[in-house]
C-alpha positions in Angstrom: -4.2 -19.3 -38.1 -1.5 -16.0 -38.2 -3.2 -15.6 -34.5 -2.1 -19.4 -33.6 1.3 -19.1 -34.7 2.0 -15.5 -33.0 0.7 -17.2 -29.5 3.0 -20.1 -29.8 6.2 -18.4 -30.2 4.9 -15.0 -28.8 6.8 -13.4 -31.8 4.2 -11.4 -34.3 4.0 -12.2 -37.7 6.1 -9.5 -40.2 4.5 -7.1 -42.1 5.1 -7.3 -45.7 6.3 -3.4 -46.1 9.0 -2.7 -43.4 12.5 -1.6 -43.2 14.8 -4.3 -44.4 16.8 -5.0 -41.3 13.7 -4.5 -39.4 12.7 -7.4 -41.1 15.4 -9.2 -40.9 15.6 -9.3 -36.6 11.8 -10.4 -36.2 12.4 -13.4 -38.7 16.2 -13.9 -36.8 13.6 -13.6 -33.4 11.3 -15.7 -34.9 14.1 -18.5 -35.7 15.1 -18.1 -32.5 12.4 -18.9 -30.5 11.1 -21.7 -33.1 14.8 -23.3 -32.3 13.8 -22.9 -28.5 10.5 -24.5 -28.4 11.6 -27.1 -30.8 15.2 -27.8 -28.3 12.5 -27.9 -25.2 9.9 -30.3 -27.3 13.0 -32.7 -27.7 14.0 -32.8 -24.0 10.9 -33.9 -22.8 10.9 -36.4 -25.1 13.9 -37.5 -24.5 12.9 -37.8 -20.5 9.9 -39.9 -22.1 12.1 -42.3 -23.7 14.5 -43.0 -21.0 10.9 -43.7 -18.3 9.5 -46.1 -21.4 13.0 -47.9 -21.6 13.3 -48.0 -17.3 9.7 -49.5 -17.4 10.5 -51.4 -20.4 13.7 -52.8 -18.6 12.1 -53.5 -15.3 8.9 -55.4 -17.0 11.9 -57.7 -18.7 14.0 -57.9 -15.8 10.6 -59.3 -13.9 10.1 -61.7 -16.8 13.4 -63.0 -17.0 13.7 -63.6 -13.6 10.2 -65.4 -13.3 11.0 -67.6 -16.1 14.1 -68.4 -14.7 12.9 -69.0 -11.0 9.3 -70.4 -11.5 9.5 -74.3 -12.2 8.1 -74.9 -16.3 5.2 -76.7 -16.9 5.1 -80.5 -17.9 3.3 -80.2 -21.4 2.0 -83.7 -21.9 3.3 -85.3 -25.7 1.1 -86.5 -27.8 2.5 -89.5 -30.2 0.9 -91.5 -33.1 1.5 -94.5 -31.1 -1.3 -96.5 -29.6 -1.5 -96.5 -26.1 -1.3 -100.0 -23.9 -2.4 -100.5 -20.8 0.7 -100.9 -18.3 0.8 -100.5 -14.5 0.9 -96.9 -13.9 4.7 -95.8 -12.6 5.4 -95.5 -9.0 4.5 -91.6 -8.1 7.4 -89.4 -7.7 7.9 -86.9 -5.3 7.6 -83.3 -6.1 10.9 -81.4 -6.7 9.3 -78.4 -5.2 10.8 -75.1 -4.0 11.4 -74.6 -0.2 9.3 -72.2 1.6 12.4 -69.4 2.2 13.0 -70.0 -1.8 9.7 -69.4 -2.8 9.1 -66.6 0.1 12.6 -64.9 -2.1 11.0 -65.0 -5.8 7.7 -63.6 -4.2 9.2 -60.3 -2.4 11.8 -59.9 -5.5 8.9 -59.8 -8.0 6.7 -57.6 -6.1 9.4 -55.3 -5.5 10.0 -55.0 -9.3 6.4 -54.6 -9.9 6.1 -51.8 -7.0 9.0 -49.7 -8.7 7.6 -50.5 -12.2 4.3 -49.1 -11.2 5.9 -46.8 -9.2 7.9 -45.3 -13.1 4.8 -45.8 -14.8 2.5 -43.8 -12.4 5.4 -40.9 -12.8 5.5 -41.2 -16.8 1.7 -40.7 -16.3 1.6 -37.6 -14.1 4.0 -35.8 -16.4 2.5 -36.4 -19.4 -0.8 -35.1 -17.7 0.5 -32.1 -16.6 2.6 -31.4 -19.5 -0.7 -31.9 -21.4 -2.7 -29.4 -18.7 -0.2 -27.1 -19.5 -0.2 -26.8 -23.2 -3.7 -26.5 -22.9 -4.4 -23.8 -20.8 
């Protein structure tokens, strides 16, 4: 454990019998780089949380935009009522999307996805190497 703690801040555990002031710089030392590695553990959680929100955001922006552009499903009521046989209703013709419209929707959701997967596959290389680093 005392060996643990003096290889994570590189600052040696004080001896019990030492000068006073002596003392007192290797705990202001210690402080100090405790402060440090806690100010750099922060940062890179704070780059962390602004990838998750970017992915986050794009991953929203990509459902919003699908919702809004891909025609809703007809979900069929179902009533109490009885149902009577009447001639069926002439068929309607499909309100569809053109071919440019729907060629439009296509590239701008796979361009989100790209640069979605594109953040993602970042957020996971530097959490591997941050990992392979406070490992070795």
């Amino acid at each position: 454990m005392k060996n643990q703690r003096e290889n994570l801040t590189g600052v040696p555990i004080v001896p019990p019998k030492t000068n006073r002031e002596e003392r007192k710089e290797l705990l202001q030392e210690s402080i100090d780089k405790y402060l440090g590695a806690i100010e750099t553990q922060i940062g890179d959680l704070k780059k962390v949380g602004k990838n998750a929100l970017v992915i986050g955001g794009i991953i929203v922006a990509v459902y919003a935009i699908t919702e809004l552009l891909l025609p809703d499903g007809k979900e069929e009521k179902q009533s109490d009522e009885p149902l009577l046989l009447t001639e069926p209703e002439p068929a309607k013709e499909k309100e569809g999307d053109s071919l440019l419209w729907g060629a439009l929707k296509g590239a701008a959701t796979s361009v989100l996805l790209a640069v979605a997967k594109e953040k993602l596959m970042e957020l996971i290389d530097h959490l591997t190497t941050k990992d392979a680093e406070a490992t070795s």
